[in-house]
Wavefront OBJ file of the C-alpha trace (Angstrom):
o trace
v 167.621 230.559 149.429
v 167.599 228.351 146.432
v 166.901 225.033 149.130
v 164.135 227.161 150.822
v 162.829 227.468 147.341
v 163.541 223.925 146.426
v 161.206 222.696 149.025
v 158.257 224.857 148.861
v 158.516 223.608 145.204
v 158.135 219.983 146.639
v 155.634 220.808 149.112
v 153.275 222.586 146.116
v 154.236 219.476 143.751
v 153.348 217.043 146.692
v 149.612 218.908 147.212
v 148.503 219.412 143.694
v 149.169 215.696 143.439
v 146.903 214.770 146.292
v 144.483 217.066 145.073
v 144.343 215.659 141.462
v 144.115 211.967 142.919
v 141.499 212.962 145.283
v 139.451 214.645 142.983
v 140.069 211.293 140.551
v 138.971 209.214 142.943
v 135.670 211.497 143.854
v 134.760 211.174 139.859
v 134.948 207.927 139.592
v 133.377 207.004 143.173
v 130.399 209.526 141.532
v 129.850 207.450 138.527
v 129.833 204.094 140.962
v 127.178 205.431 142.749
v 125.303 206.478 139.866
v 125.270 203.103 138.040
v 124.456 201.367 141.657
v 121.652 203.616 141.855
v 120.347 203.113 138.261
v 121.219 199.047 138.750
v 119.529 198.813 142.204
v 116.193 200.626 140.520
v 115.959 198.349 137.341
v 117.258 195.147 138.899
v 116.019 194.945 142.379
v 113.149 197.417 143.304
v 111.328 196.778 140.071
v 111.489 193.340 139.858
v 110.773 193.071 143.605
v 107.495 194.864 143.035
v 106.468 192.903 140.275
v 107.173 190.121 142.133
v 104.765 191.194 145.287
v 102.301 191.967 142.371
v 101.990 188.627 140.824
v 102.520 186.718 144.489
v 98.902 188.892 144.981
v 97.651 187.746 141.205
v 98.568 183.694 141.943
v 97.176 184.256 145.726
v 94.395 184.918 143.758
v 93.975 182.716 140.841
v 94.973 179.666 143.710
v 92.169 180.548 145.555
v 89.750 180.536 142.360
v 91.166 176.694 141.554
v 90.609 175.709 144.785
v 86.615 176.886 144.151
v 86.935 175.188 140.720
v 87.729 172.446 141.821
v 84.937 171.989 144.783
v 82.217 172.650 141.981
v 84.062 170.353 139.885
v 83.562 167.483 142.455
v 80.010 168.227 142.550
v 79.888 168.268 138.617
v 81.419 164.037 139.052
v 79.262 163.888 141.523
v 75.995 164.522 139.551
v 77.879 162.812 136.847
v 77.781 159.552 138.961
v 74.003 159.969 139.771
v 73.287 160.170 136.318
v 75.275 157.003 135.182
v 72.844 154.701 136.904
v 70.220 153.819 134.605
v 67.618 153.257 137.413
v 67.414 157.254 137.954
v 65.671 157.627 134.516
v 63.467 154.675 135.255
v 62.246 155.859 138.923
v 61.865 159.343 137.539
v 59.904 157.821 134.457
v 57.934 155.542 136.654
v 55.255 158.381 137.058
v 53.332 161.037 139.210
v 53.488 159.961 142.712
v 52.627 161.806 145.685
v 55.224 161.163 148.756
v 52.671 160.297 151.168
v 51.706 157.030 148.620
v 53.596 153.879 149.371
v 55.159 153.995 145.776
v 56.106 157.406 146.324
v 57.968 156.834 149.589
v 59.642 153.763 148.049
v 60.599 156.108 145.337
v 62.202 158.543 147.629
v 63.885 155.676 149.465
v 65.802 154.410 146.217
v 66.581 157.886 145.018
v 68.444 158.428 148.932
v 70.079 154.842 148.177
v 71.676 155.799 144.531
v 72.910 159.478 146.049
v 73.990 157.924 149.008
v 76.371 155.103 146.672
v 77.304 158.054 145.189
v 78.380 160.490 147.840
v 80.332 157.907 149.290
v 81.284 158.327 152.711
v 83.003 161.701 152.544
v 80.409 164.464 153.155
v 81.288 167.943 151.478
v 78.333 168.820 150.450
v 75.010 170.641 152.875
v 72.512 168.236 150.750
v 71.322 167.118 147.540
v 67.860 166.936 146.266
v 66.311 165.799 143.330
v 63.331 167.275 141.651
v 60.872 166.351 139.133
v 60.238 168.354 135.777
v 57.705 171.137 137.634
v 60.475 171.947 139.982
v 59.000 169.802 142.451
v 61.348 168.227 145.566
v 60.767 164.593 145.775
v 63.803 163.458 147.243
v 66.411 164.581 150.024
v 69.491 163.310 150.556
v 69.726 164.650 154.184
v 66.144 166.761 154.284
v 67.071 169.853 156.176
v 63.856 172.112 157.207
v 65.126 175.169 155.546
v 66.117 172.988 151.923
v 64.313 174.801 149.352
v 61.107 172.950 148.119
v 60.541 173.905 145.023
v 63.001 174.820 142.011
v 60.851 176.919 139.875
v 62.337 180.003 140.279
v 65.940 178.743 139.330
v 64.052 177.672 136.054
v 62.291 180.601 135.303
v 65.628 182.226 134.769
v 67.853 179.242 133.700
v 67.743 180.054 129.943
v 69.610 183.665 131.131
v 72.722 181.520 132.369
v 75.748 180.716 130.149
v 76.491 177.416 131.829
v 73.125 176.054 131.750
v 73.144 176.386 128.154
v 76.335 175.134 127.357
v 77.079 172.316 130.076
v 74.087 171.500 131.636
v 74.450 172.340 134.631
v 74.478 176.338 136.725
v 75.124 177.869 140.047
v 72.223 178.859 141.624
v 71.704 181.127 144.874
v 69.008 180.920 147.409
v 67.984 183.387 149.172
v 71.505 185.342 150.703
v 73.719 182.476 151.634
v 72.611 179.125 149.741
v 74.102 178.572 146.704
v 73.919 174.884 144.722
v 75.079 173.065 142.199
v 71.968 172.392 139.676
v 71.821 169.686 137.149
v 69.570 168.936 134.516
v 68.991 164.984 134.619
v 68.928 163.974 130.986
v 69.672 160.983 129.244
v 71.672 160.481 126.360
v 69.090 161.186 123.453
v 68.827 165.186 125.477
v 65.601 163.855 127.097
v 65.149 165.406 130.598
v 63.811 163.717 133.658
v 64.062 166.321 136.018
v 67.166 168.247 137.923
v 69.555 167.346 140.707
v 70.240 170.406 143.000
v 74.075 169.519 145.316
v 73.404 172.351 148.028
v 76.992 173.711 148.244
v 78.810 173.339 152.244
v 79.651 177.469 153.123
v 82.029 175.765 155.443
v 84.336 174.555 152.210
v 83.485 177.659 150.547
v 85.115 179.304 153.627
v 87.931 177.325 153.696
v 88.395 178.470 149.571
v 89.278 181.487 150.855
v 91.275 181.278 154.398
v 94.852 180.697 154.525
v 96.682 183.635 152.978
v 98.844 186.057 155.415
v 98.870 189.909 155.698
v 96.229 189.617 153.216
v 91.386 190.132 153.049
v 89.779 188.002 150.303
v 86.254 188.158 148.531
v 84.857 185.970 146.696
v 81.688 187.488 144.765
v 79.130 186.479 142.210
v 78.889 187.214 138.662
v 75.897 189.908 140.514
v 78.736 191.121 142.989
v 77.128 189.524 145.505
v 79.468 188.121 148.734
v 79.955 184.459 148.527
v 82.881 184.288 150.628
v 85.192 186.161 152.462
v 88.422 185.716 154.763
v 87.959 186.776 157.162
v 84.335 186.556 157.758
v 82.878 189.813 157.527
v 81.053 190.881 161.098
v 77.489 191.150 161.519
v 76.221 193.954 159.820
v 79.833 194.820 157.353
v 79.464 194.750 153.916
v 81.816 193.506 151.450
v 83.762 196.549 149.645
v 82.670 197.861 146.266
v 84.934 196.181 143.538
v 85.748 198.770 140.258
v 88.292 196.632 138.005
v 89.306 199.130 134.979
v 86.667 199.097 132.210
v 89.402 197.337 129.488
v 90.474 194.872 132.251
v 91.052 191.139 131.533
v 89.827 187.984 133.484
v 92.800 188.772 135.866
v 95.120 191.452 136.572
v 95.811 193.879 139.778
v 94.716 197.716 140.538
v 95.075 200.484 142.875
v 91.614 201.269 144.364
v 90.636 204.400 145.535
v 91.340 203.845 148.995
v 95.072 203.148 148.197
v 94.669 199.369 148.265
v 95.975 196.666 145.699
v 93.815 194.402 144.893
v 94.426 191.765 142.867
v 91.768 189.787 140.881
v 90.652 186.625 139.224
v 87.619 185.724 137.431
v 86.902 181.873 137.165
v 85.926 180.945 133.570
v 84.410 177.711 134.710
v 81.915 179.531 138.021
v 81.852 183.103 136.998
v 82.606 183.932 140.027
v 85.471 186.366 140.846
v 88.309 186.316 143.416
v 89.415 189.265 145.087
v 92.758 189.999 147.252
v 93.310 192.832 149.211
v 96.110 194.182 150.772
v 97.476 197.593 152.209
v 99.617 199.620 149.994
v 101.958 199.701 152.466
v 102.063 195.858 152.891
v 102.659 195.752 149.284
v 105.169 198.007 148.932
v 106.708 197.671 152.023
v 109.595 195.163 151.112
v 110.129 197.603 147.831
v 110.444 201.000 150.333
v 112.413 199.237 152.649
v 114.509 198.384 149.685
v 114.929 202.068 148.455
v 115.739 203.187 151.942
v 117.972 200.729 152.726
v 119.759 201.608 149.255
v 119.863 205.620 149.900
v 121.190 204.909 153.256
v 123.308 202.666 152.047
v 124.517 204.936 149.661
v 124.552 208.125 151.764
v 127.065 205.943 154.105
v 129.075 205.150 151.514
v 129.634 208.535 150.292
v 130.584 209.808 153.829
v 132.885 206.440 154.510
v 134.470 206.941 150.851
v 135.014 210.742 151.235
v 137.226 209.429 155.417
v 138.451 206.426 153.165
v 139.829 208.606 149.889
v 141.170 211.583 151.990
v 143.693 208.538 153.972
v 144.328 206.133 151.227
v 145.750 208.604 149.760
v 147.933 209.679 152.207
v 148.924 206.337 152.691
v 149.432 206.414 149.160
v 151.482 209.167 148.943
v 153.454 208.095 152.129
v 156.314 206.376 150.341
v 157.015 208.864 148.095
v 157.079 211.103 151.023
v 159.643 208.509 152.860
v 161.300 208.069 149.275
v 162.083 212.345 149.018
v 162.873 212.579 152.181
v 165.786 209.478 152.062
v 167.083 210.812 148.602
v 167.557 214.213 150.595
v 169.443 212.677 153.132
v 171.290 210.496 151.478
v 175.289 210.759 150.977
v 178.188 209.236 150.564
v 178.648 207.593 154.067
v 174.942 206.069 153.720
v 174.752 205.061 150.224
v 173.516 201.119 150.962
v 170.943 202.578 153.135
v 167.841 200.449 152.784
v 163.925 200.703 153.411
v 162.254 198.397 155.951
v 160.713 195.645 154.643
v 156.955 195.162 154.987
v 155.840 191.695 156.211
v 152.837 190.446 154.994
v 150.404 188.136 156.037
v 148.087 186.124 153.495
v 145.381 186.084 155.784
v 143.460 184.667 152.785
v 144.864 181.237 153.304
v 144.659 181.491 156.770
v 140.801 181.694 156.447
v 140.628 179.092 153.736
v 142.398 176.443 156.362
v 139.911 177.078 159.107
v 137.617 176.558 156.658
v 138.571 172.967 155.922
v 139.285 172.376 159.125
v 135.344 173.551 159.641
v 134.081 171.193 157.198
v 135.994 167.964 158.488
v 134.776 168.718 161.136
v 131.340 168.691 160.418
v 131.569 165.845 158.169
v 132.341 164.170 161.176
v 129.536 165.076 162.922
v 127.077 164.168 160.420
v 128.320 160.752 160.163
v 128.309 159.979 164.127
v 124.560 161.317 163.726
v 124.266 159.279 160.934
v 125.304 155.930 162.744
v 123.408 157.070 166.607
v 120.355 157.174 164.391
v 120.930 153.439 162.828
v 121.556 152.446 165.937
v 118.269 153.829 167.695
v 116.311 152.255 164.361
v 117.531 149.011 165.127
v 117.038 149.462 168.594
v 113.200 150.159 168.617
v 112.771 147.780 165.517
v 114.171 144.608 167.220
v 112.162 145.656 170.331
v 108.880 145.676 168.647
v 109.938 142.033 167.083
v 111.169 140.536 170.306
v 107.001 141.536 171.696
v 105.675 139.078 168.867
v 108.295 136.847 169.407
v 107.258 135.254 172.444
v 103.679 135.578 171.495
v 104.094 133.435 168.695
v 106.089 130.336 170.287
v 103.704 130.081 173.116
v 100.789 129.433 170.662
v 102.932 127.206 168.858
v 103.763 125.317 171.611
v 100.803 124.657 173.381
v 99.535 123.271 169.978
v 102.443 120.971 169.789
v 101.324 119.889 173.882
v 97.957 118.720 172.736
v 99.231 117.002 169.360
v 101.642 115.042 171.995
v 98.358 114.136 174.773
v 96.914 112.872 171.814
v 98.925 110.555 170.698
v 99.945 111.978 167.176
v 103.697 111.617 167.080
v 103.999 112.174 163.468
v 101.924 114.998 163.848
v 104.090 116.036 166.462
v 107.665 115.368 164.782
v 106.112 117.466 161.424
v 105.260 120.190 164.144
v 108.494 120.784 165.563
v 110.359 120.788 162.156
v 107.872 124.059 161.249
v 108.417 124.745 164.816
v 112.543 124.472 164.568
v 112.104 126.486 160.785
v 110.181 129.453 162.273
v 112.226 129.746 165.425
v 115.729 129.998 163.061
v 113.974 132.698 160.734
v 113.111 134.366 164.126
v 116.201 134.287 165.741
v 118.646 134.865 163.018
v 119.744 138.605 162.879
v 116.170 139.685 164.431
v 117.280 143.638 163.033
v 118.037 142.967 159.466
v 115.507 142.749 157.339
v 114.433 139.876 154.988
v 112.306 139.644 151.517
v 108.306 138.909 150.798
v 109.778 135.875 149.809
v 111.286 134.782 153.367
v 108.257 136.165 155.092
v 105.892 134.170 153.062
v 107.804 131.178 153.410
v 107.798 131.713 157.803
v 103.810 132.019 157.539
v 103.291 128.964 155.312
v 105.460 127.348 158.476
v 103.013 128.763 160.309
v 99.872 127.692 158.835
v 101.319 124.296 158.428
v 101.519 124.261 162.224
v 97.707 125.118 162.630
v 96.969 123.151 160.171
v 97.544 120.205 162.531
v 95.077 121.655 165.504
v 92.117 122.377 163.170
v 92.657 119.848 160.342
v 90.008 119.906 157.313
v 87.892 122.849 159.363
v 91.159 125.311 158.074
v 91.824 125.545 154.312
v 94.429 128.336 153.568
v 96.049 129.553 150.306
v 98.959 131.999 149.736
v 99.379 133.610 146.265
v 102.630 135.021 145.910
v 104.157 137.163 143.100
v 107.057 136.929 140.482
v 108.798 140.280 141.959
v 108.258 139.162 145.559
v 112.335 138.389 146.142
v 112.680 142.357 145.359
v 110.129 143.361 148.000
v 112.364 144.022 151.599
v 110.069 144.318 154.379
v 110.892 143.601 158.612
v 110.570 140.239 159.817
v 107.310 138.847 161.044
v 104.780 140.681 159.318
v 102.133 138.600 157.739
v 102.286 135.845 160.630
v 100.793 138.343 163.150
v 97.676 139.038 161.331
v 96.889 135.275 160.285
v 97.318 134.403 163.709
v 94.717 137.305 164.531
v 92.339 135.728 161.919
v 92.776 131.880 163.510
v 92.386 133.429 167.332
v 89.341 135.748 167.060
v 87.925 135.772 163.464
v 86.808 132.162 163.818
v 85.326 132.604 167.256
v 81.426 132.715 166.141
v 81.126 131.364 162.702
v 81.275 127.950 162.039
v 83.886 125.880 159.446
v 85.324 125.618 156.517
v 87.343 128.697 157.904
v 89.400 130.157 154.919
v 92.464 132.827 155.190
v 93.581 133.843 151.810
v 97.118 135.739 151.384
v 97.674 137.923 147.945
v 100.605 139.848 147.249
v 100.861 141.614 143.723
v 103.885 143.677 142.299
v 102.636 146.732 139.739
v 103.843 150.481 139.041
v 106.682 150.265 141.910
v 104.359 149.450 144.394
v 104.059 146.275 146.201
v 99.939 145.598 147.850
v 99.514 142.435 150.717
v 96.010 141.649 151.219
v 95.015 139.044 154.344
v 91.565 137.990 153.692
v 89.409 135.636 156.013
v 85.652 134.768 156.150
v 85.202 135.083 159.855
v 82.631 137.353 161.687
v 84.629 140.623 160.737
v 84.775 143.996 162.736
v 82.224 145.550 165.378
v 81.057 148.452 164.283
v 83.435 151.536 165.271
v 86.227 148.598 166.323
v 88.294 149.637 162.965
v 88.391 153.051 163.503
v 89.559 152.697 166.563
v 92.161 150.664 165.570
v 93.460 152.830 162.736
v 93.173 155.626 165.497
v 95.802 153.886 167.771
v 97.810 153.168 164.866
v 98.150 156.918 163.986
v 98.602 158.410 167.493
v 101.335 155.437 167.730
v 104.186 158.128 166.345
v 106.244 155.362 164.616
v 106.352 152.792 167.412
v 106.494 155.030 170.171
v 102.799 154.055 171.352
v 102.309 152.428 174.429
v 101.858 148.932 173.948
v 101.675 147.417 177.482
v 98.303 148.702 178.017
v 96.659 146.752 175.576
v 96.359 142.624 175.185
v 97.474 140.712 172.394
v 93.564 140.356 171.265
v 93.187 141.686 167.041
v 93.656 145.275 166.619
v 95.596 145.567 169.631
v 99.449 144.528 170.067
v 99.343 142.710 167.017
v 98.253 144.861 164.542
v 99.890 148.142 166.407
v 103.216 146.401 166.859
v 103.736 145.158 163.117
v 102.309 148.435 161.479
v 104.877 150.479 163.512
v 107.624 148.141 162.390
v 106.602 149.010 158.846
v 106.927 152.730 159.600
v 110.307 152.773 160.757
v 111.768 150.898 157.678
v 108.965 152.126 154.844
v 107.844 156.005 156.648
v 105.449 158.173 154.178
v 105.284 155.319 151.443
v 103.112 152.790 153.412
v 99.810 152.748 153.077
v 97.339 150.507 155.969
v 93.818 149.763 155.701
v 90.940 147.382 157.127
v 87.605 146.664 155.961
v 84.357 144.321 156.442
v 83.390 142.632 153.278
v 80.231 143.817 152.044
v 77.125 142.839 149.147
v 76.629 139.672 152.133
v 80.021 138.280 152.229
v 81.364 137.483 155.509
v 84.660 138.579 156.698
v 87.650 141.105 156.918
v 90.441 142.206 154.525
v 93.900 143.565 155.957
v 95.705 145.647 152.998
v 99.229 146.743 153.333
v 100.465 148.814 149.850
v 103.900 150.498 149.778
v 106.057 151.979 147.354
v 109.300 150.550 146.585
v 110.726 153.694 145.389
v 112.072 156.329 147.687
v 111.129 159.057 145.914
v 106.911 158.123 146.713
v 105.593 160.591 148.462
l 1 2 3 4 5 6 7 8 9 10 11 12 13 14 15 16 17 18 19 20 21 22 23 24 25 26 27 28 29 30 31 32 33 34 35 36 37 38 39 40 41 42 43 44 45 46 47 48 49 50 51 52 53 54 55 56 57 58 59 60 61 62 63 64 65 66 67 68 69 70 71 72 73 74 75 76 77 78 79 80 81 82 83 84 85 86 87 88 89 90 91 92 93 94 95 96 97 98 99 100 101 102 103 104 105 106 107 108 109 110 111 112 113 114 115 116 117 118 119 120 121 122 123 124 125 126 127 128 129 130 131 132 133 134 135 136 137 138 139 140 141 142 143 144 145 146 147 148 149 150 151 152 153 154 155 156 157 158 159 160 161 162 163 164 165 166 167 168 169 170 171 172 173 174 175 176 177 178 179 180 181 182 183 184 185 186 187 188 189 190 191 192 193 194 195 196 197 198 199 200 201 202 203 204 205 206 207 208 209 210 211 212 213 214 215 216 217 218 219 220 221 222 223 224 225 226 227 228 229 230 231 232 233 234 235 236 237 238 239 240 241 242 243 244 245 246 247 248 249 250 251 252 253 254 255 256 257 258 259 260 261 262 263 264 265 266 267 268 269 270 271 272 273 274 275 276 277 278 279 280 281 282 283 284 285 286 287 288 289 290 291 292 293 294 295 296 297 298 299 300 301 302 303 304 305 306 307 308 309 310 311 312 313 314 315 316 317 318 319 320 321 322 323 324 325 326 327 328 329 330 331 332 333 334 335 336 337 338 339 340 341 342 343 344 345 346 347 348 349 350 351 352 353 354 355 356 357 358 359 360 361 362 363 364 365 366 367 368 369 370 371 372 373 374 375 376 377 378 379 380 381 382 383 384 385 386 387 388 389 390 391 392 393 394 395 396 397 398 399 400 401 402 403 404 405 406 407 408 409 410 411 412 413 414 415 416 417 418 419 420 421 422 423 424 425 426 427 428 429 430 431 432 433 434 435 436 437 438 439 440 441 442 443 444 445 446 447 448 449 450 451 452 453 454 455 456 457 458 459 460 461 462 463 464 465 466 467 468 469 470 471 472 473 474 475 476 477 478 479 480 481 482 483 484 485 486 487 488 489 490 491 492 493 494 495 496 497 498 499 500 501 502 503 504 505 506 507 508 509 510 511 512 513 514 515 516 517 518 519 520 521 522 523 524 525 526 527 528 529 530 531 532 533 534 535 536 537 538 539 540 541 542 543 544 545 546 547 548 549 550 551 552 553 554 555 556 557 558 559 560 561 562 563 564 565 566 567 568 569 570 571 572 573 574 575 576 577 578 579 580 581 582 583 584 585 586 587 588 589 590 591 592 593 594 595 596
């Protein structure tokens, strides 16, 4: 009796104590949940919706600066009109009626200074200038539908804030045209009469496109529509905008038809950016959030309450095996021992593989590392070996009719530049060598011509200080003086001059290659810049082109600058102008690698 007794003892002892480290571990699995809860509200879900919020408020103040800054082109643009002195004096001149000879030649000079202006990017509808009545009496353009007259815009200019304090106001024609209007006045305040920039709804379009999951309006300090993305369909009007009544210039609100919409109003324009976006799209990342968190949570109580009830068992399992050995131990047994448990420190185990994981990528970068050297060099002495060949059979057939002639000094100088060139050609055609080097091979060069054309050539190279800093592939220069000698020349008649610059300043290196030849045909150096940029880095097709200027030449070197100098070169070609004959090659790079 008193053993039966014994071990219902043990067996109560054993289940209060599960019960007591159950409930234990309930309580304090409670209170973990609680504070996850209370952490995953304050520290996640509110900060996540604030930060949807202001990703709507700089969607929106981005799209404003992007307006700003359009009208602030047009404001340096009237600013450039009105720094030529000869505006005032045409405007000054007097009274004349278009259809008079002085009035056309008026006109004409007016299109002239907003054409030197404007330059040659157009991102503006028009421009027009008007006299002090309001009065049109030049057009840059002269579309059919630009407004005639600017009376009405000066009827109510003294109502606009901006047209008191700068100058200059945003005025709207009709439903769609809107322009930038200028008063042209000197510097005493005297006004000559206004400059009207009618503003491109294209770039006002383009303001406002670009933003995902997302409708924005731009509207007028009148809450009119100026623009919209996406474009609203014939016949929809733009939605009524209510900010709060104590709003600022920016902020974000719930609308009535459970929309955020976040605002900005420009303080430069007036005008006022709207963003609009579901509630749901809004708040979706914070809901999925919460629901993600009470599942999470709801799992965890279920998994914890499987979890608790066994761990504890387990827990309780060698005190279990430790009663039940004590009750059967006995004199015979009394070295009787427990199994040992093995473990395994699976721990280190992972951090190994690991390491192993990382040589082994480390290895793996560097053999794609050195394939992609390889292929560099690869392409880059391929493009040199095309010029190569080019190069010595011009020189040589000079050197052929030096020798018919008789000239055997000539000759023996010509095949010392000859011998020069053809070592700095030859010698390690993949490495690359400095300004200094390069300069050097074209003065070869030129020395060689020199001999064919005589005192009809005169050539100058003006190098730099820095130059022996400046790394750049071989055969560079040479290509496009040789282009200058073989086609430049063709139809003008001597002294033929070819000028080479280089200047060091800020980090960035500039060549210019400068000749007084007969220049481009029109259209020739867009095309030429065109094959340059659908080259891809040297992968453009050279064989289908001769070796005639803008062609294999200029295509083959350009590329070769690519692959050693990428997003920090900078190419360009241009006719002389104001009567000078001639073409100027400019190459500028940066001789950091952190340009971009």
């Amino acid at each position: 009796m008193a053993t039966i007794a014994q071990r219902l003892r043990g067996g109560r002892i054993q289940a209060s104590l599960q019960t007591k480290f159950f409930l234990t571990f309930m309580l304090l699995l409670l209170i973990v949940l609680g504070c996850f809860l209370v952490y995953v509200n304050y520290m996640v879900i509110q900060p996540l919706k604030d930060k949807t919020e202001n990703e709507m408020k700089t969607a929106a103040a981005q799209v404003s600066d992007q307006l700003n800054l359009y009208i602030n082109n047009q404001n340096q643009l009237s600013q450039r009109i009105l720094s030529n002195k000869e505006v005032f004096t045409l405007l000054s001149a007097g009274d004349y009626s278009q259809l008079t000879l002085e009035g056309l030649t008026r006109s004409r000079r007016l299109k002239d200074i907003m054409f030197q202006a404007l330059g040659p990017s157009l991102n503006i509808e028009d421009m027009m200038i008007y006299d002090l009545t309001g009065e049109r009496i030049a057009s840059y353009i002269g579309y059919a539908d630009s407004p005639p007259s600017l009376r009405p815009f000066l009827e109510e200019s003294s109502k606009l804030a901006t047209w008191t304090a700068s100058g200059y106001a945003l005025y709207r024609q009709g439903t769609d045209a809107i322009s930038f209007v200028r008063a042209i006045m000197n510097q005493n305040g005297q006004v000559y009469g206004y400059l009207a920039v009618q503003l491109d709804q294209r770039y006002l379009n383009r303001s406002a496109a670009g933003l995902a999951g997302g409708k924005v309006y731009i509207m007028d300090q009148e809450q009119r529509l100026v623009s919209s993305s996406p474009a609203l369909r014939e016949g929809e009007a733009a939605p009524a905008f209510t900010a709060p009544a104590s709003a600022p210039a920016n902020g974000i609100y719930l609308s009535s038809g459970q929309n955020y919409v976040a605002y900005h109003q420009s303080a430069e324009t007036g005008w006022t950016t709207y963003v609009v976006n579901p509630r749901n799209v809004v708040l979706g990342p914070v809901n999925s959030v919460k629901y993600i968190s009470i599942l999470l949570i709801t799992a965890l109580i279920l998994f914890s309450f499987i979890f608790i009830y066994f761990s504890i068992r387990n827990l309780l399992l060698p005190i279990r095996k430790l009663r039940s050995q004590i009750l059967r131990m006995n004199y015979s047994n009394l070295n009787m021992k427990a199994a040992p448990r093995t473990h395994n420190n699976e721990l280190i185990q992972l951090n190994g593989a690991f390491q192993e994981l990382l040589e082994r990528l480390q290895e793996s970068i560097e053999r794609e590392k050195l394939a992609l050297h390889e292929e560099v060099k690869s392409r880059n002495s391929a493009l040199q070996a095309q010029i190569a060949p080019h190069f010595i059979h011009n020189v040589l057939y000079l050197i052929s009719i030096a020798a018919q002639e008789g000239k055997n000094r000539v000759v023996s100088d010509m095949c010392k530049h000859l011998s020069d060139s053809l070592r700095y050609i030859v010698s390690s055609p993949y490495q690359h060598v400095t300004l200094t080097e390069e300069l050097m091979h074209t003065r070869h060069y030129l020395s060689l011509v020199q001999h064919n054309f005589e005192d009809d050539l005169a050539w100058e190279i003006d190098g730099d200080e820095a130059q022996g800093r400046i790394e750049l592939p071989r055969l560079v220069i040479q290509p496009f003086v040789e282009n200058c000698i073989e086609h430049a020349f063709k139809n003008t008649d001597p002294p033929w001059k070819i000028e080479v610059r280089v200047k060091v300043y800020n980090g960035l290196w500039a060549i210019e290659i400068r000749d007084n030849g007969e220049g481009f045909e029109p259209g020739r150096i867009r095309d030429i810049l065109d094959n340059i940029e659908g080259s891809d880095s040297g992968a453009y097709e050279l064989q289908h082109h001769t070796s005639g200027i803008g062609n294999m030449g200029i295509v083959n070197t350009v590329n070769r600058l690519k692959l050693m100098y990428r997003n920090r070169l900078f190419f360009n070609i241009y006719n002389h102008s104001d009567g000078e004959k001639g073409a100027t090659v400019q190459i500028i790079a940066s001789m950091s690698k952190d340009f971009y």
